[in-house]
C-alpha positions as a LaTeX table, in Angstrom:
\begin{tabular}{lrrr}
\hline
Residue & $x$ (\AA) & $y$ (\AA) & $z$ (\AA) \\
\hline
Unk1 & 74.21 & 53.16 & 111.90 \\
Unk2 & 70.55 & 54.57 & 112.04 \\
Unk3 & 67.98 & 52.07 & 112.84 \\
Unk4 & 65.34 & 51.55 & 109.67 \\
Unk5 & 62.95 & 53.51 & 112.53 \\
Unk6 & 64.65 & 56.86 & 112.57 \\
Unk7 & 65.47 & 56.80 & 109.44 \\
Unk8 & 61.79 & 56.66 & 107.90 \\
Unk9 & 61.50 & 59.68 & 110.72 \\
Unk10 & 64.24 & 61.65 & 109.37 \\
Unk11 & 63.30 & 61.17 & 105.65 \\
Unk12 & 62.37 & 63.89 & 103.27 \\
Unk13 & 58.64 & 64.33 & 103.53 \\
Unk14 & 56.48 & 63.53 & 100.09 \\
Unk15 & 54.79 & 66.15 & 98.14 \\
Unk16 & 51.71 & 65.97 & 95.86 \\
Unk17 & 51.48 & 66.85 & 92.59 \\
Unk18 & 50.63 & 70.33 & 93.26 \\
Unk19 & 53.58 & 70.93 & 95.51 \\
Unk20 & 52.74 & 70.86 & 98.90 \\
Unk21 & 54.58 & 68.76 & 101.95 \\
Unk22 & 51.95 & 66.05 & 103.32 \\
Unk23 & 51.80 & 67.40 & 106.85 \\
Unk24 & 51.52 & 63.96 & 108.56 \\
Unk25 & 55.03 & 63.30 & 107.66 \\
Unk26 & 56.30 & 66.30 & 109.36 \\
Unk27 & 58.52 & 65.01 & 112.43 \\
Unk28 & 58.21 & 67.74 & 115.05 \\
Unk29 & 61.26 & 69.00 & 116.93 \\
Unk30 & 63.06 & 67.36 & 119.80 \\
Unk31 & 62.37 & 70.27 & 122.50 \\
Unk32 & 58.58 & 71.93 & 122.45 \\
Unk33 & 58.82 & 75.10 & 125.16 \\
Unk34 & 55.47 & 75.46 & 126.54 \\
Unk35 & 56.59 & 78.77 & 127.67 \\
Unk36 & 59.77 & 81.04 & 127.44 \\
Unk37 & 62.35 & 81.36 & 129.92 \\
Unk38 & 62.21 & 83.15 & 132.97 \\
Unk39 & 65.28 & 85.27 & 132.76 \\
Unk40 & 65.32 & 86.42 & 136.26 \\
Unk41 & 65.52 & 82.56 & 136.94 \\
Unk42 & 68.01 & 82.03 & 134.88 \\
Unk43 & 70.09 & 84.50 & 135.90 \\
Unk44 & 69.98 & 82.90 & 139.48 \\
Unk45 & 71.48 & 79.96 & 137.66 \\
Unk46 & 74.61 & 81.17 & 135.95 \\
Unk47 & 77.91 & 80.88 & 136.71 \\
Unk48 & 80.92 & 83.04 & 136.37 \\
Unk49 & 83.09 & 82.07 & 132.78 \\
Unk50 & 86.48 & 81.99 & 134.19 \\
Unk51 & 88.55 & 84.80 & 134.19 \\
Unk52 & 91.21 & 85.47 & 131.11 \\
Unk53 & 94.48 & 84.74 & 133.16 \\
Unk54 & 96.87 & 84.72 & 130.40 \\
Unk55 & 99.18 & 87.70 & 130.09 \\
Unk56 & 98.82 & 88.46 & 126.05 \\
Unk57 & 95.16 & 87.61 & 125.14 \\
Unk58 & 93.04 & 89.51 & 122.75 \\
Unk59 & 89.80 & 88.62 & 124.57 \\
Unk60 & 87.79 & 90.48 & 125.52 \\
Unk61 & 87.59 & 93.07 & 123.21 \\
Unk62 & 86.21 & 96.74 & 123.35 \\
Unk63 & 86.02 & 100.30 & 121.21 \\
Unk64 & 86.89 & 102.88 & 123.46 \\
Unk65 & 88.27 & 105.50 & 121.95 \\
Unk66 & 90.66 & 107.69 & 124.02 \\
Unk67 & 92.53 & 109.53 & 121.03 \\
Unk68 & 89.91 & 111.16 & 118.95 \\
Unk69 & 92.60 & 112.78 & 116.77 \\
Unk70 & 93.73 & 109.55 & 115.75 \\
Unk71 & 90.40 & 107.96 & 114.64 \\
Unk72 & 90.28 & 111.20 & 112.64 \\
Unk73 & 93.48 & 110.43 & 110.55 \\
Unk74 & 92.49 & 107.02 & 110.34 \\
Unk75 & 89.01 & 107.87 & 108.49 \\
Unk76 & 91.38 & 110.00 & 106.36 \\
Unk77 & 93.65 & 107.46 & 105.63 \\
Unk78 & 90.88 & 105.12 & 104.12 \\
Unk79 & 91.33 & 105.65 & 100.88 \\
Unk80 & 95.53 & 105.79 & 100.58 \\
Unk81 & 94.46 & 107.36 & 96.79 \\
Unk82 & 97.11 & 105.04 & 95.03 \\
Unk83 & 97.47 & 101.18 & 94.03 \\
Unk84 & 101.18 & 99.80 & 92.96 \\
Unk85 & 99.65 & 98.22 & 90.10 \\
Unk86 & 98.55 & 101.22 & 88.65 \\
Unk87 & 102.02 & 103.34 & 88.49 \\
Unk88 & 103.05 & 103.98 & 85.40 \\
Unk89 & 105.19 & 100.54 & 85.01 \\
Unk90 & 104.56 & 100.13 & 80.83 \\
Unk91 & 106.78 & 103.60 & 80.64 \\
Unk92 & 109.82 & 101.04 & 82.51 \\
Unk93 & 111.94 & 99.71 & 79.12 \\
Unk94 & 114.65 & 97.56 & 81.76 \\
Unk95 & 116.54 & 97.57 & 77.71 \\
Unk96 & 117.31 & 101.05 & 77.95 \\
Unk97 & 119.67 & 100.11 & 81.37 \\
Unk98 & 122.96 & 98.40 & 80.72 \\
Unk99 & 123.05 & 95.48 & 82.40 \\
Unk100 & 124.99 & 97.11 & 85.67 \\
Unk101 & 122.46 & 99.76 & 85.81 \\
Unk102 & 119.64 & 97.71 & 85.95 \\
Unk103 & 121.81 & 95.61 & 88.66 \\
Unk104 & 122.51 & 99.16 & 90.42 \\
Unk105 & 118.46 & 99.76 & 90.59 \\
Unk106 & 117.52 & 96.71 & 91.80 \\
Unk107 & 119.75 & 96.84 & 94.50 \\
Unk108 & 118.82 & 99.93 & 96.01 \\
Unk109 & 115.41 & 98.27 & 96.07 \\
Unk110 & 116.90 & 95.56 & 97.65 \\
Unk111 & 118.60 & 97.86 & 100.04 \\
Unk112 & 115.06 & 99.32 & 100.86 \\
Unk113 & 113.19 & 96.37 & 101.39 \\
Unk114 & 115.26 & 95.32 & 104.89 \\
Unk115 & 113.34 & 98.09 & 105.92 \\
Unk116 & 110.14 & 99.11 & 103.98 \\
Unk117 & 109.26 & 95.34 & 102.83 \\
Unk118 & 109.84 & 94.18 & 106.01 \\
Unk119 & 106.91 & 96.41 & 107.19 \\
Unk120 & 103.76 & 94.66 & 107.01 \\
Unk121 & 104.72 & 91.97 & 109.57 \\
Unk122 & 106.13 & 94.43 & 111.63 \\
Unk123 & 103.55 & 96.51 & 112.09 \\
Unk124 & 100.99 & 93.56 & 111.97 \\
Unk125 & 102.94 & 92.31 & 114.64 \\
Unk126 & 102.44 & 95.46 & 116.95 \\
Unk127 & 99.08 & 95.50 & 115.85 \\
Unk128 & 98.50 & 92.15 & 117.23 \\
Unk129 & 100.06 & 93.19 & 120.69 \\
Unk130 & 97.90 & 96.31 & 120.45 \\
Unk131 & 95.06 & 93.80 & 120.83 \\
Unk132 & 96.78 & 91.84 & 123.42 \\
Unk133 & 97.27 & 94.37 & 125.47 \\
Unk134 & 94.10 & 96.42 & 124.75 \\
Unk135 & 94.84 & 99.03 & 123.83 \\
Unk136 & 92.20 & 101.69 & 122.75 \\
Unk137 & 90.33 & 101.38 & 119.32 \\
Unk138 & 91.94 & 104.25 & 117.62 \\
Unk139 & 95.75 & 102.86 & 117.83 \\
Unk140 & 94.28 & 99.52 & 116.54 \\
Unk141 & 93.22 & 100.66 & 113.67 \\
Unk142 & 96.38 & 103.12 & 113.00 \\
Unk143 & 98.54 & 100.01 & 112.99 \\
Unk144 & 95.55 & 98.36 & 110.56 \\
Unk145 & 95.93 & 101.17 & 108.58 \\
Unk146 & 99.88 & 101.43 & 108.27 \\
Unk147 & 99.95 & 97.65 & 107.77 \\
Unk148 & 97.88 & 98.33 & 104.42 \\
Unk149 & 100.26 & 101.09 & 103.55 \\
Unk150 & 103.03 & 99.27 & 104.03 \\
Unk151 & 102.11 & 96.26 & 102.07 \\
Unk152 & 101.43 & 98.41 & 98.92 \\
Unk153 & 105.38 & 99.84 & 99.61 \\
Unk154 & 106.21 & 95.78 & 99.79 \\
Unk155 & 104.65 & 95.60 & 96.63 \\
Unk156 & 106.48 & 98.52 & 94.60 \\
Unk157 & 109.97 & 97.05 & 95.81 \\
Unk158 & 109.01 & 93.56 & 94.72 \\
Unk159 & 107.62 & 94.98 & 91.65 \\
Unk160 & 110.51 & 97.26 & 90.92 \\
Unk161 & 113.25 & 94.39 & 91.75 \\
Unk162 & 111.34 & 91.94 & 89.02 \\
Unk163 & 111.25 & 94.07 & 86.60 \\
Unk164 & 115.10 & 95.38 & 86.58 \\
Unk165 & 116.37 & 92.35 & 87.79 \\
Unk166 & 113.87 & 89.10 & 86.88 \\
Unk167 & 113.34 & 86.23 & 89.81 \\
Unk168 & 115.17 & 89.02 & 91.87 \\
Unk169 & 116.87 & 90.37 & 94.43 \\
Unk170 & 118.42 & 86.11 & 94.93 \\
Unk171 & 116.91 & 84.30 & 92.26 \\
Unk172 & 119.23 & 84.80 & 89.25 \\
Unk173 & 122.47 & 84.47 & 88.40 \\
Unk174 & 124.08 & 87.67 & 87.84 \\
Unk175 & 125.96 & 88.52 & 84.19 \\
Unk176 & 128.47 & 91.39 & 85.38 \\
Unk177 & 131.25 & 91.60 & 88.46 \\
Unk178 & 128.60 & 94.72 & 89.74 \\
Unk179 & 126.30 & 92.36 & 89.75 \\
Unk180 & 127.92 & 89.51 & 91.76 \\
Unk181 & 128.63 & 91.93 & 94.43 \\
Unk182 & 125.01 & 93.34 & 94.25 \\
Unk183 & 123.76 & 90.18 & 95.19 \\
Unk184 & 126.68 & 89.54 & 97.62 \\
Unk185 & 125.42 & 92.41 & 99.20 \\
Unk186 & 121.68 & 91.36 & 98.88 \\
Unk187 & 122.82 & 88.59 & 101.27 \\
Unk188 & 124.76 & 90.40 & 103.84 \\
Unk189 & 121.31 & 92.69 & 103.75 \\
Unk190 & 119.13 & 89.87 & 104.60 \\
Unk191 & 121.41 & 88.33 & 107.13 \\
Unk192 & 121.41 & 91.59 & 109.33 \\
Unk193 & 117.58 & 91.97 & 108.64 \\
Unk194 & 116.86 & 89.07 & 109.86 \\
Unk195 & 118.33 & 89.68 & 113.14 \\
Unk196 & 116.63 & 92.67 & 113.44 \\
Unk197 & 113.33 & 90.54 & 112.81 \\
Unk198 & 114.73 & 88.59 & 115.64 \\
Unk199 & 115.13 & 91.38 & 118.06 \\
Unk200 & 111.92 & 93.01 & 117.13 \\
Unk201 & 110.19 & 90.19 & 118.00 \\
Unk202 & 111.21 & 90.17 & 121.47 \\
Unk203 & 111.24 & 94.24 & 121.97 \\
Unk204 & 107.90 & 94.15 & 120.78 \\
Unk205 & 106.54 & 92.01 & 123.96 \\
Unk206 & 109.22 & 93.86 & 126.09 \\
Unk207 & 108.65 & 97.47 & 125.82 \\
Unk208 & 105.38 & 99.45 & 126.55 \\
Unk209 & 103.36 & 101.08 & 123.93 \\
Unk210 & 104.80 & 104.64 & 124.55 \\
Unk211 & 107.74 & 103.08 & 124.38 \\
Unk212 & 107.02 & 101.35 & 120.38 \\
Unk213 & 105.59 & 104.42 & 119.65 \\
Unk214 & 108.81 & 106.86 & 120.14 \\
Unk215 & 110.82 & 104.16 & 118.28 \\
Unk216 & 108.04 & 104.21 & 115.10 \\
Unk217 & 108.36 & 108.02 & 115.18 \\
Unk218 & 112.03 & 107.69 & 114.74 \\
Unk219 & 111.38 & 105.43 & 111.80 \\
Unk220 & 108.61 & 107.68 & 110.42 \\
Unk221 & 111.19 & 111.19 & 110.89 \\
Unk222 & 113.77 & 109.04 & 108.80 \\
Unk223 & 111.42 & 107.75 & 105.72 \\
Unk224 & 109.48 & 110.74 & 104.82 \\
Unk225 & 113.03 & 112.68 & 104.75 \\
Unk226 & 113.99 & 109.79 & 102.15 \\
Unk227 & 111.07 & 109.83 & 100.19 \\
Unk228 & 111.01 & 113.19 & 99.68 \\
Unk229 & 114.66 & 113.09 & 98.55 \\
Unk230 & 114.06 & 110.53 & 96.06 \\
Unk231 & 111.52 & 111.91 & 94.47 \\
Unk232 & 113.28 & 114.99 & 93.56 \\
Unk233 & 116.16 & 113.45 & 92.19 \\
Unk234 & 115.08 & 110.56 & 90.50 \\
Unk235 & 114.51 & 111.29 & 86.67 \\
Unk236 & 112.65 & 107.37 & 86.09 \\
Unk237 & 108.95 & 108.52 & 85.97 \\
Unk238 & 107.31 & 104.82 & 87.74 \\
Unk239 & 109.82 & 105.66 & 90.33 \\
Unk240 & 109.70 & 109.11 & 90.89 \\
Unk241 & 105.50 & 108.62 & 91.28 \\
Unk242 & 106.40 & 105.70 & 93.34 \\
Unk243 & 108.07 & 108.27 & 95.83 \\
Unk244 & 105.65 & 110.51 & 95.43 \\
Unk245 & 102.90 & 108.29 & 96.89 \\
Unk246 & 104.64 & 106.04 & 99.69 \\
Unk247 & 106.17 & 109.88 & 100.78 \\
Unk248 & 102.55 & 110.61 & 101.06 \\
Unk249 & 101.99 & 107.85 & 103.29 \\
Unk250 & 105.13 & 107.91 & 105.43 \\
Unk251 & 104.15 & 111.66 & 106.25 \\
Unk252 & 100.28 & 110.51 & 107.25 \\
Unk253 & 101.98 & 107.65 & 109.53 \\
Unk254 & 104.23 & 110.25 & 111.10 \\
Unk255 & 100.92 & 112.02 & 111.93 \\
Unk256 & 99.86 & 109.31 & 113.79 \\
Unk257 & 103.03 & 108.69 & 116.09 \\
Unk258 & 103.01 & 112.54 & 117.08 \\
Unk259 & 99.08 & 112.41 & 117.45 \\
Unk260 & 99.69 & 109.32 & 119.92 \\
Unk261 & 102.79 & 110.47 & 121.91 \\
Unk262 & 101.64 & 114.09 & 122.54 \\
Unk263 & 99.11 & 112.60 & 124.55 \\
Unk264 & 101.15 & 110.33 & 126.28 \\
Unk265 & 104.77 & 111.86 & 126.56 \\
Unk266 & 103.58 & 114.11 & 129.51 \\
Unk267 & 102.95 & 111.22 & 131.78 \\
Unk268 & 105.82 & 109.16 & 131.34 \\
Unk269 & 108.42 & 108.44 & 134.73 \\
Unk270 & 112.21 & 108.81 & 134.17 \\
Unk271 & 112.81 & 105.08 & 133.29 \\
Unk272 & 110.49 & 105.13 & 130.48 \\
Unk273 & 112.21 & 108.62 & 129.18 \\
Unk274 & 115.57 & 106.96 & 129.51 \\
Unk275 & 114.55 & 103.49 & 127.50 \\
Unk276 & 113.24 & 106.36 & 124.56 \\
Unk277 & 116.94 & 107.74 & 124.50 \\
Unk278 & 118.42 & 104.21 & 124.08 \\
Unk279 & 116.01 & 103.11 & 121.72 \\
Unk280 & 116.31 & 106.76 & 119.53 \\
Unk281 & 120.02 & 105.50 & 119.66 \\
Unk282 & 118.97 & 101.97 & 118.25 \\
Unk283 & 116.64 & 103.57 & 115.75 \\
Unk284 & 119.77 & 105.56 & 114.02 \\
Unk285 & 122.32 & 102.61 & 114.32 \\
Unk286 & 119.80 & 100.86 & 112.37 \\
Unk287 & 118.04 & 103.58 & 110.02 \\
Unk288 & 121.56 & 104.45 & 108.84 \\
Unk289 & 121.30 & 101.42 & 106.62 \\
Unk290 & 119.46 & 103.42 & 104.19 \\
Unk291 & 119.59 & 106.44 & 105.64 \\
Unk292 & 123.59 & 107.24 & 105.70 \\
Unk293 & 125.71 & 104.29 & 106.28 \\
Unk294 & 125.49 & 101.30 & 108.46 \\
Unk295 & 127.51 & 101.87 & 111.78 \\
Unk296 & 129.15 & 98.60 & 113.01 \\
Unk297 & 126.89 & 98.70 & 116.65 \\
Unk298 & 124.45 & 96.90 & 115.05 \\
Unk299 & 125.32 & 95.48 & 111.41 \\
Unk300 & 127.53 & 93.01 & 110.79 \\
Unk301 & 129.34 & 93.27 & 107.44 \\
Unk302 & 132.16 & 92.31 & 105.41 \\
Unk303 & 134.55 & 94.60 & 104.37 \\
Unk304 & 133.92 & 94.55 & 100.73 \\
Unk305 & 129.83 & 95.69 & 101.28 \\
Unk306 & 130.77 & 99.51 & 101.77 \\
Unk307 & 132.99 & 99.56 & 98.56 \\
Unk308 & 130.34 & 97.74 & 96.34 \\
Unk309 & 127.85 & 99.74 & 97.67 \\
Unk310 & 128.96 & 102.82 & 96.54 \\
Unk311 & 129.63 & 101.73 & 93.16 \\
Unk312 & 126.29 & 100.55 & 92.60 \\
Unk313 & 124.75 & 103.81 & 93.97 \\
Unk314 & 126.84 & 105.61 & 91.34 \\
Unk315 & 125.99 & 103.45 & 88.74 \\
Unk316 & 122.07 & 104.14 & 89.25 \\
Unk317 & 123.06 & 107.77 & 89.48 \\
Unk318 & 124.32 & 107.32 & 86.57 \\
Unk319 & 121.20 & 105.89 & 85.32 \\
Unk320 & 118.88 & 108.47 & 86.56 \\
Unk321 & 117.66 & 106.74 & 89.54 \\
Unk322 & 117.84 & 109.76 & 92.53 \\
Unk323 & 120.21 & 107.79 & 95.04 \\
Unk324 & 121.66 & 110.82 & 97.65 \\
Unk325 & 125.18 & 110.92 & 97.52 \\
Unk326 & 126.91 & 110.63 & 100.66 \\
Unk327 & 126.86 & 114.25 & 101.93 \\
Unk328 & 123.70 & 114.78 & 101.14 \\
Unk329 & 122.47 & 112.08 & 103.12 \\
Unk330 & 124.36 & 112.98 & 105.84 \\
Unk331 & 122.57 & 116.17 & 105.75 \\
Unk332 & 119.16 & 115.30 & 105.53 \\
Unk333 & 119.71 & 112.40 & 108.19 \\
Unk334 & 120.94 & 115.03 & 110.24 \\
Unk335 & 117.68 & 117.37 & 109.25 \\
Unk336 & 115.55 & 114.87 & 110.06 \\
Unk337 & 117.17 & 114.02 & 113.67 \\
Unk338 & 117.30 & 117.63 & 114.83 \\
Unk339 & 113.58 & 117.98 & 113.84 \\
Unk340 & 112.96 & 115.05 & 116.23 \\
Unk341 & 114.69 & 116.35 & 118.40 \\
Unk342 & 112.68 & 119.48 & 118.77 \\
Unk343 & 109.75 & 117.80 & 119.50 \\
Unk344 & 110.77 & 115.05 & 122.32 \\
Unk345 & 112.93 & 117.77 & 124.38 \\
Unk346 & 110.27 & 119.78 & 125.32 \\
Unk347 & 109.32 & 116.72 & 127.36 \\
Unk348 & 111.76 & 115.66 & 129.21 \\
Unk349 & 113.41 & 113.29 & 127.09 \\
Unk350 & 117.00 & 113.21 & 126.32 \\
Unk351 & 118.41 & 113.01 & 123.06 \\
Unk352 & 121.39 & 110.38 & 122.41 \\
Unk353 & 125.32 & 111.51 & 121.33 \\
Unk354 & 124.63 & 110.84 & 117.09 \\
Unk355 & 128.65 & 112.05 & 116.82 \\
Unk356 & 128.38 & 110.07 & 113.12 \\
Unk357 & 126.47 & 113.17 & 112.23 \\
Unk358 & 126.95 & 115.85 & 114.54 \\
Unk359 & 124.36 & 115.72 & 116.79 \\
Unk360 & 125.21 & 116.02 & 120.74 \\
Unk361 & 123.44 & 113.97 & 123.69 \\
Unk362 & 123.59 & 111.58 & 126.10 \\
Unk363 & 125.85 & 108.64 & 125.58 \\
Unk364 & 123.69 & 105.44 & 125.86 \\
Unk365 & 124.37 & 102.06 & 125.40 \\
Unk366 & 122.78 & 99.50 & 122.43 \\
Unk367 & 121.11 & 96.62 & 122.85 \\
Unk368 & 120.83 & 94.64 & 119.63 \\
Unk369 & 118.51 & 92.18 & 121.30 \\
Unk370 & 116.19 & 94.57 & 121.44 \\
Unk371 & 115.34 & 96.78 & 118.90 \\
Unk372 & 112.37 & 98.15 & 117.96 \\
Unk373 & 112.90 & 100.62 & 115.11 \\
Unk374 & 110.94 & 100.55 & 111.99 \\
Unk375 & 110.67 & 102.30 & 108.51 \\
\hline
\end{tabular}
């Protein structure tokens, strides 16, 4: 406890009646310098901090910039030009659905968020490791950048989910048969997507940055192929401007991957051009999800998911909502891949055996430990 001594020193000082502080109360300050430091003394003085030792440490930072084209889409990509709360959602009625259609909707959404609401800690995670690793300004802030985006698609499949499907895709207990498999379904979804989230996390730490990019690329190729589907075949006008604008976005984050890796794909040795084959491999086992159809390498599924699936993407068909039909997936999943394919080849980098859709290559193993592919 202060003596009664100090504390009368450290007391507010008295002012008059006109305002001012009584000067002989002012206590003057522990340290008076008579003069300033001499720095070139001082700098005989100092010691060394010690150095940063651990492997994964965002000190110390810098803002080089060794990509210029990237810092260029990322001052484009500011301003994404669209909020989720400001679609069109008063023109939703959810009473104009029967029941299983509004079941059917919400659980493509569902469907969709393993991979697109799952995106803002994925790519927050890798933009983490970016600063870890130190990696150049410019691919910090593309990660900052996609993180946004994707957190506005989070939104819209929350959004869209509630407002079929209320306390959805879990939290309510479904009125139909459609709908007790939709949410079965819902279930098996999150089971396998969280051992993705497992995986990821590990593959992340694992794999160098050329390596996360090819496997983002792969992701990109595959969403802005959806997207653009979607949008021409859904009828539902909040969805169908919904497409419109996370299309918009998947295309500007594809910019960034080929921006990144057409610097970088040049230099890479043979063992990092192999690891891109097996992980293009990963990225389609797991894409297919939403893409085409989940292959058994990676997902793990009873055998009623397939058959409930495809009567809930008729019934939303049958709604107006623009879910591909089977073929037509397969053919724009195989668009898409043969487009990527075109632009790794040129470098040296093998493409994988995709026999589920036609597509010749290598024949590379899967490693569901560690998979880096994202939407």
């Amino acid at each position: 406890m202060p003596s009664q001594k100090h504390a009368a020193k450290t007391k507010t000082p008295d002012r008059s009646a006109s305002g001012l502080i009584d000067e002989s109360q002012i206590v003057a300050p522990p340290t008076v310098h008579e003069s300033m430091p001499n720095p070139e003394k001082l700098l005989l003085e100092t010691e060394d901090a010690p150095k940063i030792t651990d492997r994964l440490n965002i000190f110390p930072f810098d803002w080089r910039v060794e990509t210029p084209r990237l810092m260029e889409i990322y001052e484009n990509s500011r301003d994404p030009g669209w909020s989720p709360s400001q679609l069109p959602w008063d023109t939703l009625d959810p009473d104009s659905f029967t029941l299983d259609q509004r079941y059917a909707i919400a659980y493509w959404w569902s469907l969709l968020s393993v991979f697109d609401a799952s995106g803002p800690a994925v790519f927050a995670r890798a933009m983490i490791h970016a600063y870890e690793v130190h990696e150049e300004d410019a691919i910090r802030k593309c990660f900052f950048s996609v993180t946004r985006d994707e957190m506005n698609h989070e939104e819209v499949c929350g959004k869209a989910i509630n407002k079929m499907t209320p306390n959805g895709p879990l939290g309510y207990e479904p009125q139909t048969l459609l709908g007790k498999l939709a949410r079965n379904n819902v279930e098996w979804l999150y089971h396998n997507g969280a051992r993705y989230w497992n995986g990821y996390k590990k593959a992340v730490e694992y794999y160098p940055m050329p390596i996360l990019f090819s496997s983002f690329l792969f992701g990109e190729v595959a969403s802005s192929t959806l997207f653009h589907s979607m949008y021409e075949s859904t009828d539902i006008p909040v969805f169908k401007e919904a497409f419109r604008n996370i299309g918009r976005d998947e295309g500007r984050h594809l910019s960034f991957c080929l921006a990144l890796l057409k610097e970088i794909l040049p230099r890479l040795g043979d063992e990092d051009k192999s690891i891109i084959t097996k992980q293009f491999r990963a990225g389609f086992v797991f894409l297919s999800g939403i893409l085409y159809e989940p292959p058994g390498e990676f997902w793990q599924l009873p055998e009623t998911f397939l058959p409930a699936q495809r009567l809930l993407e008729e019934k939303a068909r049958e709604a107006g909502f623009g879910v591909l039909t089977l073929e037509k997936r397969r053919e724009n999943w195989r668009t898409a891949v043969i487009r990527l394919k075109s632009v790794v080849e040129p470098y040296g980098i093998k493409f994988p055996a995709l026999p589920e859709i036609d597509v010749d290559g290598e024949d590379v193993d899967f490693d569901a430990d560690k998979i880096v592919p994202i939407f």
